[in-house]
C-alpha positions in Angstrom: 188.7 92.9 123.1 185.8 93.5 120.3 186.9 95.5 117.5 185.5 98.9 115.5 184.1 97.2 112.3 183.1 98.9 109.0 179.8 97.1 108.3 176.8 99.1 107.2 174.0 96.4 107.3 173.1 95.7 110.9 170.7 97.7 113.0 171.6 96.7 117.0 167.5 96.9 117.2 166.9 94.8 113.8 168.8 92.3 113.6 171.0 91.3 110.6 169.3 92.4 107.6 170.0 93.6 104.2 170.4 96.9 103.0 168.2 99.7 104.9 165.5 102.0 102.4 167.5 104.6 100.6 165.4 107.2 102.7 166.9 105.6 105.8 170.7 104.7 105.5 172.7 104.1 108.9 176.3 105.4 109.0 177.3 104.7 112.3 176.3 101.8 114.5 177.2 101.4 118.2 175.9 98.5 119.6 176.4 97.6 123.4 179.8 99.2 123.3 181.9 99.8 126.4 185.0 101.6 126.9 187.7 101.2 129.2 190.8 103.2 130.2 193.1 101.6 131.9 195.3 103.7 134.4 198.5 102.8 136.5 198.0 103.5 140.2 200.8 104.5 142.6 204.0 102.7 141.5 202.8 100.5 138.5 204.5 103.1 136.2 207.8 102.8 138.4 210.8 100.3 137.6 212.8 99.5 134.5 211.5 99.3 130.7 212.2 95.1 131.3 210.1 95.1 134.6 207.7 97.0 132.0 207.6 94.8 129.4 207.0 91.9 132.2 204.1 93.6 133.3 202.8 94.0 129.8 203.0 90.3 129.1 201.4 89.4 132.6 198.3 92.2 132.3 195.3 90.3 132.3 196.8 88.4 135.7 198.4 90.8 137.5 196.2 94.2 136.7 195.1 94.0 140.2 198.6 93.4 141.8 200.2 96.0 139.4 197.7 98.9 140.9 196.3 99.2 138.0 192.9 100.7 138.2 189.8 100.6 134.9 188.0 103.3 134.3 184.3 102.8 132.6 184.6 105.8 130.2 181.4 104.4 128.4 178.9 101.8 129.7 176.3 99.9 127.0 175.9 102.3 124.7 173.9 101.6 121.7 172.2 103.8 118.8 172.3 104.1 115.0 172.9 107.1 113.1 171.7 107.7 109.5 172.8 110.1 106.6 172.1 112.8 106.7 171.7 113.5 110.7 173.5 116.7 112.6 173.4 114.7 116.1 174.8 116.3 119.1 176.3 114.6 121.9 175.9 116.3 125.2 176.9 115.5 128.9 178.3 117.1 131.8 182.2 116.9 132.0 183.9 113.2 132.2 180.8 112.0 131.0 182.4 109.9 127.9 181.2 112.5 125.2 184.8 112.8 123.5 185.9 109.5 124.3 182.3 107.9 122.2 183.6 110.3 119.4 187.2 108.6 119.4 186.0 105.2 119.2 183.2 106.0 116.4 186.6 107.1 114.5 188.6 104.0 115.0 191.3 105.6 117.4 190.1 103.9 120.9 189.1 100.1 120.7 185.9 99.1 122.5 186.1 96.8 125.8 182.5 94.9 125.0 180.2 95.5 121.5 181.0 96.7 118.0 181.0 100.2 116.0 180.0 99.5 112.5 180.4 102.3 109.8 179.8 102.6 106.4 182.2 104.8 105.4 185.3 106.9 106.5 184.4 108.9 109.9 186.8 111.8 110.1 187.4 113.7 113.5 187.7 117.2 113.2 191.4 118.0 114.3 193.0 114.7 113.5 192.5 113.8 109.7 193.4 117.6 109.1 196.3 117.8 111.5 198.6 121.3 111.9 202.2 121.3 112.3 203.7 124.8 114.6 206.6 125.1 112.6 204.7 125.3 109.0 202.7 128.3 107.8 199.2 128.6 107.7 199.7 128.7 104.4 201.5 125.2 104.1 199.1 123.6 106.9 196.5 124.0 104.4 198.0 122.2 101.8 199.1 119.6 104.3 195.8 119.1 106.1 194.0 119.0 102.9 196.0 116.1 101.8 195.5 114.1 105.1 191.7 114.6 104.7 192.2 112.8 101.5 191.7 115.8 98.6 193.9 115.7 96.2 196.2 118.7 95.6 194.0 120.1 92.6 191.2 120.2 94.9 193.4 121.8 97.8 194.4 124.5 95.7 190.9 124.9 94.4 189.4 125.3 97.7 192.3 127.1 99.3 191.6 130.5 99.1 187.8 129.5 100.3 189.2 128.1 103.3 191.3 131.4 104.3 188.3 133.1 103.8 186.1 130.8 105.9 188.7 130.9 109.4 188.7 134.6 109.2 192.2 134.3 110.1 193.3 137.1 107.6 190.7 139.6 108.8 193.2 141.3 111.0 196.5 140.6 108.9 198.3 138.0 106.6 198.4 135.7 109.2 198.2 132.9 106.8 201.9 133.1 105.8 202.9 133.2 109.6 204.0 129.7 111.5 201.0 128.4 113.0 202.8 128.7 116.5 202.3 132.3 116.1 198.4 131.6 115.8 195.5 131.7 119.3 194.1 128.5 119.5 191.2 130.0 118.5 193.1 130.5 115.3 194.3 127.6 114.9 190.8 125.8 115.7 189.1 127.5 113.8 191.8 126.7 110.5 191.3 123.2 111.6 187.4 123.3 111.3 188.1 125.5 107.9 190.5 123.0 106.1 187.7 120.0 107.5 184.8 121.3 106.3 186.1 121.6 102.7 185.5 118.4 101.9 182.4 116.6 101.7 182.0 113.6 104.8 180.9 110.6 105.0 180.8 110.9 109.0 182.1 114.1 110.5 182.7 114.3 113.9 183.0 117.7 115.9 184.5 118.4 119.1 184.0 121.7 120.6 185.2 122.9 117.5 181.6 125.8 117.1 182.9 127.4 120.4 185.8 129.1 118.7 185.6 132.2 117.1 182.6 135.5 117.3 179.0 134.8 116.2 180.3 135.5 112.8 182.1 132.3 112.2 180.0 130.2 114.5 177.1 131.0 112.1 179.0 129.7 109.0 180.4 126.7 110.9 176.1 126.2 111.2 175.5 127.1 107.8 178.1 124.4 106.5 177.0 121.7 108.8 174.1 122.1 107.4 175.1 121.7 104.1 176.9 118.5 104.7 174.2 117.2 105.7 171.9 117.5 102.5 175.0 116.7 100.8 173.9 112.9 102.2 177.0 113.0 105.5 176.0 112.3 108.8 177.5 115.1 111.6 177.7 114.6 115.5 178.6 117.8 117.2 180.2 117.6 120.7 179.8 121.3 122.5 178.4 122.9 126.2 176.9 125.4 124.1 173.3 124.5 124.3 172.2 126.8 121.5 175.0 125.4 119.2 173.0 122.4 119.3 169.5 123.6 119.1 171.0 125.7 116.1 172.7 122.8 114.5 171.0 119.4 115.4 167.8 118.0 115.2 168.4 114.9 117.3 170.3 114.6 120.5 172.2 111.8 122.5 172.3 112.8 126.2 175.3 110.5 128.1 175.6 110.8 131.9 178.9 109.0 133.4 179.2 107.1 130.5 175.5 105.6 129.9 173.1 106.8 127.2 170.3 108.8 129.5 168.1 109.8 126.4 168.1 109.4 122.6 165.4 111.9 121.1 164.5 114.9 118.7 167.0 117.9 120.2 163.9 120.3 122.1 162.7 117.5 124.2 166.3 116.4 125.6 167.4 119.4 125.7 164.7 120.5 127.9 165.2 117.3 130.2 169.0 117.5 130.7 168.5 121.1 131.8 166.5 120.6 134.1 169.0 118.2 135.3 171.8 120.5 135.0 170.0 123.4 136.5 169.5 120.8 139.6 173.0 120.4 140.0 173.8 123.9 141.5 
């Protein structure tokens, strides 16, 4: 099973080389990368955790015997991103958006191909991860930590990050447990404590369709700021102008496969057509 590898100097459409013109720096590299989920049909998950372990050792030989079934979440797929990009990723549903972002961040291995990275890609929701039980307050200081700020900096940036969810607009939610909290709320604390810190690679999922126009339109505004800050951002979201807002260059994936790879007007044009089609 190929690996997700941190290696900044090879282009998939290059060659290996050495390092790209300051003006053009890749971040992210997929090159021919396929996914696969692997899924237990009817009765492989039955039996005893030694007639599990038996068919762990045996997989590769007995997948098909076992009922287990592979699912191509991601066929081929190859592009580069560079610093300072805001690419979205769009798609109908089960299309391997999400799953594309998971890999770029080193939490699903790739099947076939490589990820290279230069740099730490953080995915929104994970690095800055929110515990019910805790406060909002205490979430903060927590999630800041996990993205890697020291505490200095969290309580530098704290009271900006209150201020940026909007979650205190109606009360001092902020000292409550987060299980008390929507999950707008709560997603939109998440995207707060994230963009606080300055990324190499962020990586968005759905996270603009929380929240009124108000806090969309900041969410926007900060993207875009990470991005002249020298980051790269991919945005996952069905909200078509989310992406025309945010992005200036779109990948398009359709049942796993990259469909198109261009400037955001001109794909977005072509995979509406293509949705409007479907119904």
């Amino acid at each position: 099973m190929a690996d997700t590898i941190t290696r900044p100097d090879l282009d998939p459409a290059d060659g290996a080389r050495g390092a790209a013109p300051a003006e053009r720096v890749p971040t992210v590299i997929a090159d021919r990368v396929d996914i696969v989920y692997r899924v237990n049909g009817t009765g492989a998950g039955r039996g005893s955790a030694t007639a599990a372990l038996n068919r762990i050792l045996r997989r590769k030989k007995s997948e098909k015997a076992a009922g287990v079934r592979r699912v191509h979440a991601v066929r081929n797929v190859s592009f580069t991103a560079y610093r300072g990009e805001a690419i979205g990723l769009i798609g109908t549903n089960g299309s391997g958006k999400s799953t594309l972002l998971k890999a770029v961040a080193g939490l699903l291995p790739v099947e076939n191909g490589h990820i290279y990275t230069d740099g730490q890609p953080s995915l929104l929701g994970v690095n800055a991860a929110l515990m019910n039980d805790l406060t909002g307050e205490r979430n903060v200081h927590l999630g800041g930590l996990a993205m890697g700020m020291t505490r200095e900096q969290v309580r530098a940036r704290y009271q900006e990050i209150v201020d940026f969810s909007g979650i205190n607009e109606k009360g001092d939610f902020i000292t409550l447990p987060m299980r008390t909290y929507s999950s707008g709320m709560a997603a939109r604390l998440r995207f707060s404590i994230a963009a606080a810190k300055d990324h190499d690679v962020l990586l968005i999922d759905e996270a603009l369709a929380t929240g009124d126009r108000s806090f969309q339109k900041r969410s926007e505004d900060r993207i875009r700021e990470l991005r002249k800050q020298a980051g790269t951002v991919f945005l996952v979201s069905h909200n078509n102008k989310s992406i025309r807002d945010t992005c200036e260059r779109v990948l398009w994936l359709e049942r796993g496969e990259l469909r198109l790879d261009g400037p955001t007007e001109d794909v977005m044009k072509e995979y509406e057509k293509f949705t409007n089609g479907k119904k």
